[in-house]
C-alpha beads as a LAMMPS data file, in Angstrom:
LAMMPS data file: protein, C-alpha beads

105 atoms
104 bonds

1 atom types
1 bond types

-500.0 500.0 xlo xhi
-500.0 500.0 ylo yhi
-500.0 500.0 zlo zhi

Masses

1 110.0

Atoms # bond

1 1 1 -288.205 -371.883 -93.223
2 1 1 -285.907 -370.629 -96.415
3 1 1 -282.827 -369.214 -96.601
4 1 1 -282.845 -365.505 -97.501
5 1 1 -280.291 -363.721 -100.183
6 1 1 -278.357 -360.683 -98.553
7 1 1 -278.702 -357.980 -98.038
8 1 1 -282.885 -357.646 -97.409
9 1 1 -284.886 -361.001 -96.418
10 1 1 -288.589 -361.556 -95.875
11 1 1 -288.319 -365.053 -94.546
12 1 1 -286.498 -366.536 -91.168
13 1 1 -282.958 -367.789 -91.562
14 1 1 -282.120 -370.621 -89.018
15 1 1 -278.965 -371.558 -87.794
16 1 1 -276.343 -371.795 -84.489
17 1 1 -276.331 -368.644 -82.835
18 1 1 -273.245 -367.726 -80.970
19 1 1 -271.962 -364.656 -78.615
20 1 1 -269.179 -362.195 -78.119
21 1 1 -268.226 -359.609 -75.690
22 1 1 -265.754 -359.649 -73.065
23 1 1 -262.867 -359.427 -75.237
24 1 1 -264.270 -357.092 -77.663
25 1 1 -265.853 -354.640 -75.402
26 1 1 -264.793 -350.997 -76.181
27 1 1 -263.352 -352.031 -79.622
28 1 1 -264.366 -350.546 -82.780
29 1 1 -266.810 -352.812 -84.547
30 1 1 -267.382 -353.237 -88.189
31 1 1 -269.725 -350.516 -88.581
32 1 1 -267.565 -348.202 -86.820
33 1 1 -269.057 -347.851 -83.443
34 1 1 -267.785 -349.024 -80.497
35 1 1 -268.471 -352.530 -79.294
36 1 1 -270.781 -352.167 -76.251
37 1 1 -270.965 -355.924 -75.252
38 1 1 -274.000 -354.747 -72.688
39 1 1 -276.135 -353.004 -75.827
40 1 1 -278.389 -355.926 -77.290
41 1 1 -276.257 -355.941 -80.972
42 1 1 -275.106 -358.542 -83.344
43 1 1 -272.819 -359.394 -86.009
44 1 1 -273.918 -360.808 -89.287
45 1 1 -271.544 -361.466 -92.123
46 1 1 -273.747 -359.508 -94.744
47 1 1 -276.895 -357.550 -93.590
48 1 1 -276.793 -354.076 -93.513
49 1 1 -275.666 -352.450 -90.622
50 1 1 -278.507 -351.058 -88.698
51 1 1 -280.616 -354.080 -89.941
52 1 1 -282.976 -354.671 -86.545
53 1 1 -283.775 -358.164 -85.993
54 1 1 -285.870 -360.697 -83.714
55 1 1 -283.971 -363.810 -82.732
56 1 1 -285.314 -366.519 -81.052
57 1 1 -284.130 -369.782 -79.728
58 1 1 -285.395 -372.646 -81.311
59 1 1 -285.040 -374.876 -77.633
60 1 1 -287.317 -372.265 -75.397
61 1 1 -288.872 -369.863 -77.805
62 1 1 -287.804 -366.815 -76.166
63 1 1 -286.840 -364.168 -79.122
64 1 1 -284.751 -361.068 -78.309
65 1 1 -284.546 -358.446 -80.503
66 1 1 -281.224 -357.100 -82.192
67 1 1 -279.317 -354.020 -84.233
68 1 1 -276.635 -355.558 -86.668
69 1 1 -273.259 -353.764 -86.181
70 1 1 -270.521 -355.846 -86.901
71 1 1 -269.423 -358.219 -89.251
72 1 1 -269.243 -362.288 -88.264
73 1 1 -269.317 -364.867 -87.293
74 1 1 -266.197 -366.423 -88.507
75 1 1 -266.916 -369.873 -87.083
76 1 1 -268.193 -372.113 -89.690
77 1 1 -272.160 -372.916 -89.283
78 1 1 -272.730 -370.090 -87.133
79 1 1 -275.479 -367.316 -88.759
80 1 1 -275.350 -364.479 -85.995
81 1 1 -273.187 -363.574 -83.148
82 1 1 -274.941 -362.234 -80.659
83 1 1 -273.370 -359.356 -77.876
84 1 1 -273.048 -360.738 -74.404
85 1 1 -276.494 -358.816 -73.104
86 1 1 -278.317 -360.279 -76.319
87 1 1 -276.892 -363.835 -75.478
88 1 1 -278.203 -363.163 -71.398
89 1 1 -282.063 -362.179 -72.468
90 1 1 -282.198 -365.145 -74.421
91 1 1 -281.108 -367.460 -72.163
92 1 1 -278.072 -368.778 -74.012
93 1 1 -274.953 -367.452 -72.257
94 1 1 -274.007 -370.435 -70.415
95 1 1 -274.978 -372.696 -73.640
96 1 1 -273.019 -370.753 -75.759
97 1 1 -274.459 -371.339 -78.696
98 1 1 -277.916 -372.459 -79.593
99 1 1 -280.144 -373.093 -82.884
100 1 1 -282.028 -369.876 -83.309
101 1 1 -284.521 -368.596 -86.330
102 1 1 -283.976 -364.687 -87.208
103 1 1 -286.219 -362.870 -89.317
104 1 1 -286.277 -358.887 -90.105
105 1 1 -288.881 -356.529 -87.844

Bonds

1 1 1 2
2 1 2 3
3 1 3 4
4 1 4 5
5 1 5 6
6 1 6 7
7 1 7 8
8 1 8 9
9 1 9 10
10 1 10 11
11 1 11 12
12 1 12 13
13 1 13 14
14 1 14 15
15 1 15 16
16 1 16 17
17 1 17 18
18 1 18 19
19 1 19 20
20 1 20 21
21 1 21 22
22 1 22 23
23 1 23 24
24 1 24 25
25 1 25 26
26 1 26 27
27 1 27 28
28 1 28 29
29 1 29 30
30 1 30 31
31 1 31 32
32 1 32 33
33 1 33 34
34 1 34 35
35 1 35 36
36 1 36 37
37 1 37 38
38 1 38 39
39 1 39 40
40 1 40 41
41 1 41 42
42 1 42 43
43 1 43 44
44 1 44 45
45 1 45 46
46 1 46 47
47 1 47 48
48 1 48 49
49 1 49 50
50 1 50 51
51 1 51 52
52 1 52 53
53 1 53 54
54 1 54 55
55 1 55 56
56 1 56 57
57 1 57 58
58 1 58 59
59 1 59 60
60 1 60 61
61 1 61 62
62 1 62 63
63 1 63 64
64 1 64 65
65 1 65 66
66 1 66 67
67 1 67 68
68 1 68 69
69 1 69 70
70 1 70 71
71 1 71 72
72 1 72 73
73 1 73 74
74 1 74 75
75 1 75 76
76 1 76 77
77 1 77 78
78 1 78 79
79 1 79 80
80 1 80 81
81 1 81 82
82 1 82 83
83 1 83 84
84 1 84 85
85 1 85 86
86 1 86 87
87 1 87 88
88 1 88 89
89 1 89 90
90 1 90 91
91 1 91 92
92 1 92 93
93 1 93 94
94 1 94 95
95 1 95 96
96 1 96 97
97 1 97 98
98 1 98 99
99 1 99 100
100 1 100 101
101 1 101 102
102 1 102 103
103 1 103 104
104 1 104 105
């Protein structure tokens, strides 16, 4: 896979996926909107927002897709952070992170 350079991509990035929600739920996020931790969202640090995405987990292959809304992560090696009900389809909310490949749709 190769990286892709911000803000359009035609190729899967891959990287640790993390998620948010509980503490940010009801905020305003980046884009403006509120933080809905139970709307299947994401936070990239540079795609547009609005960008829709397919994620999937490099472990079990299940893919979920996503809207980018908010900025992030802020941990270092992370590539997306995922909102809580994103995190649940995929399987990864009692992981907490996982390697995951996410490419444009």
């Amino acid at each position: 896979m190769t990286c892709f350079t911000a803000p359009a991509f035609a190729a899967a990035q891959c990287g640790v996926a993390s998620w948010y929600g509980p503490g940010f739920h009801g905020k305003k996020a980046a884009s403006g909107e509120r933080f809905n931790q139970n709307a299947l969202t994401a936070a990239h640090k540079s795609l547009p927002f609005g960008t829709e995405l397919k994620v999937t987990d490099q472990r079990t292959g299940k893919s979920v897709q996503v809207r980018i809304n908010d900025r992030g992560p802020y941990v270092k090696g992370r590539i997306i952070d995922l909102s809580k009900a994103a995190a649940t389809q995929l399987g990864i909310r009692n992981r907490g992170s996982s390697k995951v490949c996410i490419e444009q749709i």
